[in-house]
N, C-alpha and C positions, 0 to 999 in steps of 0.2 A: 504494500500500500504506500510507505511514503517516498519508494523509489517511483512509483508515478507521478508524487506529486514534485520531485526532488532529482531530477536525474544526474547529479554527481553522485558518484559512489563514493569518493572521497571525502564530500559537505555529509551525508548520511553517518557514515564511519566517524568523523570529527563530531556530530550532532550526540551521535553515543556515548563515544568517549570522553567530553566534557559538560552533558548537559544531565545526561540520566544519573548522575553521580556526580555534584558539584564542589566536591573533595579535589577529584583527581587532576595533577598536573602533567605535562609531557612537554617535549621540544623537539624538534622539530625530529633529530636523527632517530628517535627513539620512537616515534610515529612510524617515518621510513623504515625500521626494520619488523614493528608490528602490523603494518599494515602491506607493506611485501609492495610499497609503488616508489614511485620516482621522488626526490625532496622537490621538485620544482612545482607537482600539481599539488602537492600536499602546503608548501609555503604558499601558494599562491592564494589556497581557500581560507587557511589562516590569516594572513592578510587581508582580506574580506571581512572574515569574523571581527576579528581585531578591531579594523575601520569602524564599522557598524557598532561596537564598542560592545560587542555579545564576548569579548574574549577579553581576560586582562591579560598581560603579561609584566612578568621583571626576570630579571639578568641572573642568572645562578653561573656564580664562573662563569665560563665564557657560551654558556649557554642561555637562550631564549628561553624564558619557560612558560607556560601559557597557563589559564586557567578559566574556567566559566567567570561570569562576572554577574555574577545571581541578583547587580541591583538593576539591570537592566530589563525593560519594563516587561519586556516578553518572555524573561528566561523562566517564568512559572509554566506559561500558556506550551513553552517547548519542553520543557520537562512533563508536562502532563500527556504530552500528544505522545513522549519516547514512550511515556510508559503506558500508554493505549499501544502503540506498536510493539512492543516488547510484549505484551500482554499483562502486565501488571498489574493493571487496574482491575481484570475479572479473578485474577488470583485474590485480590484481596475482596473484592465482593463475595467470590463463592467460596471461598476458604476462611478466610482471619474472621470477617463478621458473622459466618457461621459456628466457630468454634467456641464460644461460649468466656472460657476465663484464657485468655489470649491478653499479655500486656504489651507484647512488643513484638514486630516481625523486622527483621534488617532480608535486605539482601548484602548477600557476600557473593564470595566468588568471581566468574569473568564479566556478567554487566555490571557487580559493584567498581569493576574496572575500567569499565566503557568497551569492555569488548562484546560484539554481536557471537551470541552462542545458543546453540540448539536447546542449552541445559540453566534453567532456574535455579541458581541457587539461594534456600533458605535458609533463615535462621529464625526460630520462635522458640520467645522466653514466656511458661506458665505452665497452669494444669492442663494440660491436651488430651484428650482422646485419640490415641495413634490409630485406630481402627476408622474412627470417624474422620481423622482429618486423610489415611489414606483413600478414602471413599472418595470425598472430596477432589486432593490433590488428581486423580483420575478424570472425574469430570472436566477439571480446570485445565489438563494437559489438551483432552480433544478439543476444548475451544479452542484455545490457543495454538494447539499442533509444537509445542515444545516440552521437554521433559520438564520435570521439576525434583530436585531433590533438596531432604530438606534436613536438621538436625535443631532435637530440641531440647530445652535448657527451663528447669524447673527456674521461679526467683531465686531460689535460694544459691542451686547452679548458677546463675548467670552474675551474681555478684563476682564471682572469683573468674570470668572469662579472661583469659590475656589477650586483649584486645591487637596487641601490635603483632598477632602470630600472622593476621591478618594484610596480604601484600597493600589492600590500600583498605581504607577506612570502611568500615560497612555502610551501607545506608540503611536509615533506618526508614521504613516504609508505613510504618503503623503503629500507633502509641495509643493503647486507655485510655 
């Protein structure tokens, strides 16, 4: 869907990687070796971004580092459309608000990174029903047509998490 409305594949790719997770930083080379293209089409749409003021950047050593710029007036309106295309928003409709004592859902893993991946990764901290939210997690995969895996964390668990095992920050998707 949003390569129809989008056709860079590179603007799509960058839209992920710094809008569905407003943590994440990259520069330019490190783009290029995750995204397997050329640094001149990938500088070019960041320099777009940037312009347009959707991208901050400052200087790390001798590197460029870029980052969403979350005060920019649309970057809600595109983080909500990533996570209709991602599917995320029916995860949370037909999973987290059905599951009863749910305090928190992060995603972790490759889109907490901004990378495009077949596989959902979850995190939910409370009292859960594994039978009932696997029922669920089933449903929510055929909407969406992506796996979903998930790993859960009573409260009491999740005080002692070590957050930094974590290559980039979680997002947190859902809070009580």
């Amino acid at each position: 869907m949003l390569e129809t409305l989008i056709s860079s594949k590179t603007r799509v790719k960058l839209l992920l990687k710094f809008f569905l997770n407003s943590n994440t930083t990259s520069y330019l080379r490190g783009l290029e070796s995750e995204f397997g293209e050329s640094t001149n089409g990938i500088r070019i749409e960041l320099n777009r971004f940037e312009e347009a003021g959707m991208l901050n950047s400052h200087t790390k050593g001798n590197k460029k580092v870029f980052q969403a710029n979350t005060q920019h007036p649309l970057f809600k309106e595109v983080h909500n459309i990533l996570l209709k295309y991602v599917g995320l928003d029916q995860v949370i409709v037909n999973v987290v608000e059905r599951m009863g004592d749910v305090s928190k859902v992060f995603l972790v893993g490759e889109f907490s990174k901004g990378i495009d991946s077949e596989i959902i990764d979850l995190l939910f901290v409370g009292n859960i029903d594994k039978k009932y939210l696997i029922h669920l997690i089933d449903k929510s995969e055929k909407l969406i047509k992506r796996k979903i895996r998930y790993i859960i964390y009573t409260e009491e668990e999740s005080k002692s998490i070590n957050w930094k095992k974590f290559e980039t920050k979680p997002l947190l998707l859902w809070q009580a």
